[in-house]
N, C-alpha and C positions, 0 to 999 in steps of 0.2 A: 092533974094536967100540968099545973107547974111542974111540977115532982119530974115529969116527965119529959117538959123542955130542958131544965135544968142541967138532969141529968147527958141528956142528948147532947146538950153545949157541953158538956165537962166534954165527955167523948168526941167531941166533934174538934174542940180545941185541944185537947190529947193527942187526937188523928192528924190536926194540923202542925201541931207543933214538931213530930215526929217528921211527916214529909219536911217541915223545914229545914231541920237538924239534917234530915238523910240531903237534901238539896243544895245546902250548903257545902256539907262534907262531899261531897260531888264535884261542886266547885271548887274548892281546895286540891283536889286532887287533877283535875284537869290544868286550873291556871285562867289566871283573869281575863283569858284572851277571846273567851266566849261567854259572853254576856248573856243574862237570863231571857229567856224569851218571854213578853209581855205575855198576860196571860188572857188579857181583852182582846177578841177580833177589828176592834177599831183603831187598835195601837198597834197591832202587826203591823210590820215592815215587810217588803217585799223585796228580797235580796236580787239584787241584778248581777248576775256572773258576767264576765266579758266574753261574748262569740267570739268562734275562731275565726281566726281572716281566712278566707278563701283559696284554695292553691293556687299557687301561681301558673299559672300559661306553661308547656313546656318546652318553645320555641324563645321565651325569656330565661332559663336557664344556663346561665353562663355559656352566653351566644360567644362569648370572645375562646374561648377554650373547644369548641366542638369546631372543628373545620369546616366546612360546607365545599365537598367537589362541584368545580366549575367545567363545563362541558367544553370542550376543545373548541378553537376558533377557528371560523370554515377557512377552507383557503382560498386565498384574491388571486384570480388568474389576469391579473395584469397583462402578462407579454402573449397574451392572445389578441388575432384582429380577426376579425368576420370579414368575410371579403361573397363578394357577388358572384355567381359561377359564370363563365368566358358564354356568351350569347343568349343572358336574360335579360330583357329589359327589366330592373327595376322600377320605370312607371309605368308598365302595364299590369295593370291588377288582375286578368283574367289568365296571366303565364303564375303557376305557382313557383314563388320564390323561395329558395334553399340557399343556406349559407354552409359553407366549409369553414371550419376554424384551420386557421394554419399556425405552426410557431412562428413566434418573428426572427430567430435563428435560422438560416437555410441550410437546406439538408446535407451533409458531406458526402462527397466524394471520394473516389480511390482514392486513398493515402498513396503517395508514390514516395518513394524512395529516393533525397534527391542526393544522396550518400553515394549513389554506384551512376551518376551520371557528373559528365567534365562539369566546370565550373562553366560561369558565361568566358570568353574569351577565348579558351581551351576546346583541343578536338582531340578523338582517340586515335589519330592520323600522327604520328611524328617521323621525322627521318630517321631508317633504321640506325642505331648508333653500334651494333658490330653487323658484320659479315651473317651471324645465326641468329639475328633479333630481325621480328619483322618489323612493316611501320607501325604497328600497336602497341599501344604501350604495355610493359609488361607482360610482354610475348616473345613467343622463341618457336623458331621453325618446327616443323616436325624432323625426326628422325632420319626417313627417307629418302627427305626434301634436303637434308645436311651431306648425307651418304651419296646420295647422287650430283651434286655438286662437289662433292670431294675432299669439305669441310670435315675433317676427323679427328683434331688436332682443336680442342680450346684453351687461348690464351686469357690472362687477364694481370692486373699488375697487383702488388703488394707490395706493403710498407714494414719495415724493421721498426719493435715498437723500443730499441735501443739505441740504435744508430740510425736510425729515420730516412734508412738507405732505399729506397724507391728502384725496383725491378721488377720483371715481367720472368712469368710460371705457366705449362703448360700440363694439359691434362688430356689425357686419351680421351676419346668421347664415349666409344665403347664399351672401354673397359671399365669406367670411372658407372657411368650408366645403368650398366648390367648388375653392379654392388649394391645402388641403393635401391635399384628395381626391382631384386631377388630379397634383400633387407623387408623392403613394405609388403612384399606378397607375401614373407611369409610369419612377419611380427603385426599384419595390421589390424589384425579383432582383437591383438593383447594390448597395443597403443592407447586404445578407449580414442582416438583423434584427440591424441595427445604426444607433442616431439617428446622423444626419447632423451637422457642425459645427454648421451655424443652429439647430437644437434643442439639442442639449446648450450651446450659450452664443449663448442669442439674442440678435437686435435690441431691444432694451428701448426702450418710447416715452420720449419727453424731456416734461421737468415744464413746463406750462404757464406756471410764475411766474418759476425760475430757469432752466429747460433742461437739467439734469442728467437722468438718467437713471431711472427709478423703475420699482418692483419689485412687486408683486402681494403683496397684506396674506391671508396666511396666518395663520389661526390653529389649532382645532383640525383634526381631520383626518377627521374628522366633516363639516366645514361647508366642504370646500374647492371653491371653483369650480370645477370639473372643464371644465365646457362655456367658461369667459368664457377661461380660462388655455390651452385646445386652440384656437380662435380666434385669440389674440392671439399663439401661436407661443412659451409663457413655462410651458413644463412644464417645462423646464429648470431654471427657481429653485427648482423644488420640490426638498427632500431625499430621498435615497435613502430614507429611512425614508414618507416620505409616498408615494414611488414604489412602496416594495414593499407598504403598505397596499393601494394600488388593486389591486396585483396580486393581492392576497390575498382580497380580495372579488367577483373577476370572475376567481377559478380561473385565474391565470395563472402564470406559473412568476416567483418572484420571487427566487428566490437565484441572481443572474446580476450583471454588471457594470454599473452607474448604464445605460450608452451600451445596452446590450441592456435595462433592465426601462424604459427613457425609450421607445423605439422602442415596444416594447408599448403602452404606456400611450395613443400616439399611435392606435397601429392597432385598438387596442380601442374608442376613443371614439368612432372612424369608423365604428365596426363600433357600433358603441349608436345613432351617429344614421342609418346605413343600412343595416340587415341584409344587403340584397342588396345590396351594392357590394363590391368586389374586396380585402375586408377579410380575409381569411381569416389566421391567422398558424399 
């Protein structure tokens, strides 16, 4: 029986001392950083890992960096008022009351044009200033109304733009008439209502004394020769401001370019001394 514990212990402390050698050499090869496990249940340790935290919220996610749209802001209708309709009593509770909104801007009216009417002071009445102008302004007889009176013959004066010699020039009415009459009939769908070169810088007659060139004595605009200056082909020297006068007194459209309110000016005069002629603009 000894014999046989004996032997048992040899073996048993053979067996042990091998697991220790193999235990060791384990350790060795591992590194000190893992320490034996006790081998008693009283002496275990209970190893605590640290839990994960929790996720976060995903409204805390770098709330500074995600935009968040904001929904438009209504609109304040300030400049409206409510007003009562014209024959409700507002304290009678048994009439059902109804309100109209209205703007507090009032509603416009025709725009009128105060461009083609006199100024205050002024009237479309003047005294005719020649023999072929009537009392309107910026008006000339008709054709007829010239011929039967026996006005055939228009004068008007002119100035040398060299010697500054001041004389009076006559023009046939007829003949002068007939040229730029049969001219617009038969240039005016290529014009576009547009003066042609020879009106906007016309042939200007030469001075009797020196032969320079001379120009039509303008003064107010009132008194300007409408009828002697459409004749002699010299609406051109007139300025824009005197062009857009005519316009303005014979309802025509004046805030356009010299070369279109010139054009007018021409087809309107034609149209003064022959209604029925192919004046229409």
């Amino acid at each position: 029986m000894d014999n046989m514990n004996s032997s048992s212990f040899q073996s048993y402390n053979t067996n042990g001392d091998e697991d220790t050698e193999s235990l060791l050499t384990l350790r060795l090869s591992i590194g000190p950083t893992s320490p034996l496990l006790p081998s008693s249940s009283s002496e275990q340790q209970i190893l605590q890992l640290p839990q994960p935290s929790p996720p976060l919220p995903q409204d805390s996610v770098l709330p500074s960096m995600i935009p968040i749209p904001q929904p438009p802001p209504l609109p304040i209708y300030s400049s409206l008022e409510a007003h009562t309709p014209t024959g409700v009593n507002p304290n009678n509770s048994n009439v059902f009351s109804r309100e109209t909104v209205s703007h507090s801007r009032p509603p416009r009216g025709r725009r009128r044009n105060s461009s083609q009417t006199p100024r205050q002071g002024r009237t479309e009445s003047i005294p005719p200033p020649f023999p072929w102008a009537t009392s309107k302004r910026a008006t000339v007889h008709t054709l007829d109304y010239l011929l039967t009176h026996n006005i055939t013959t228009i004068s008007g004066e002119v100035q040398c733009k060299r010697c500054e010699r001041i004389y009076t020039i006559e023009y046939d009415l007829l003949q002068k008439f007939r040229e730029i009459s049969d001219f617009i009939r038969v240039n005016r769908f290529s014009l576009h209502d547009r003066a042609p070169s020879e009106w906007t810088n016309p042939n200007l007659p030469s001075c009797e004394t020196c032969g320079s060139p001379v120009k039509p004595v303008v003064t107010k605009k009132r008194s300007i020769n409408w009828l002697f200056l459409l004749l002699g082909k010299m609406l051109g020297c007139c300025k824009l401001t005197h062009l857009k006068y005519f316009c303005k007194h014979t309802r025509n459209h004046k805030t356009a370019a010299k070369d279109r309110v010139l054009y007018l000016t021409y087809v309107e005069l034609c149209k003064q001394l022959d209604p029925t002629g192919p004046f229409d603009i």
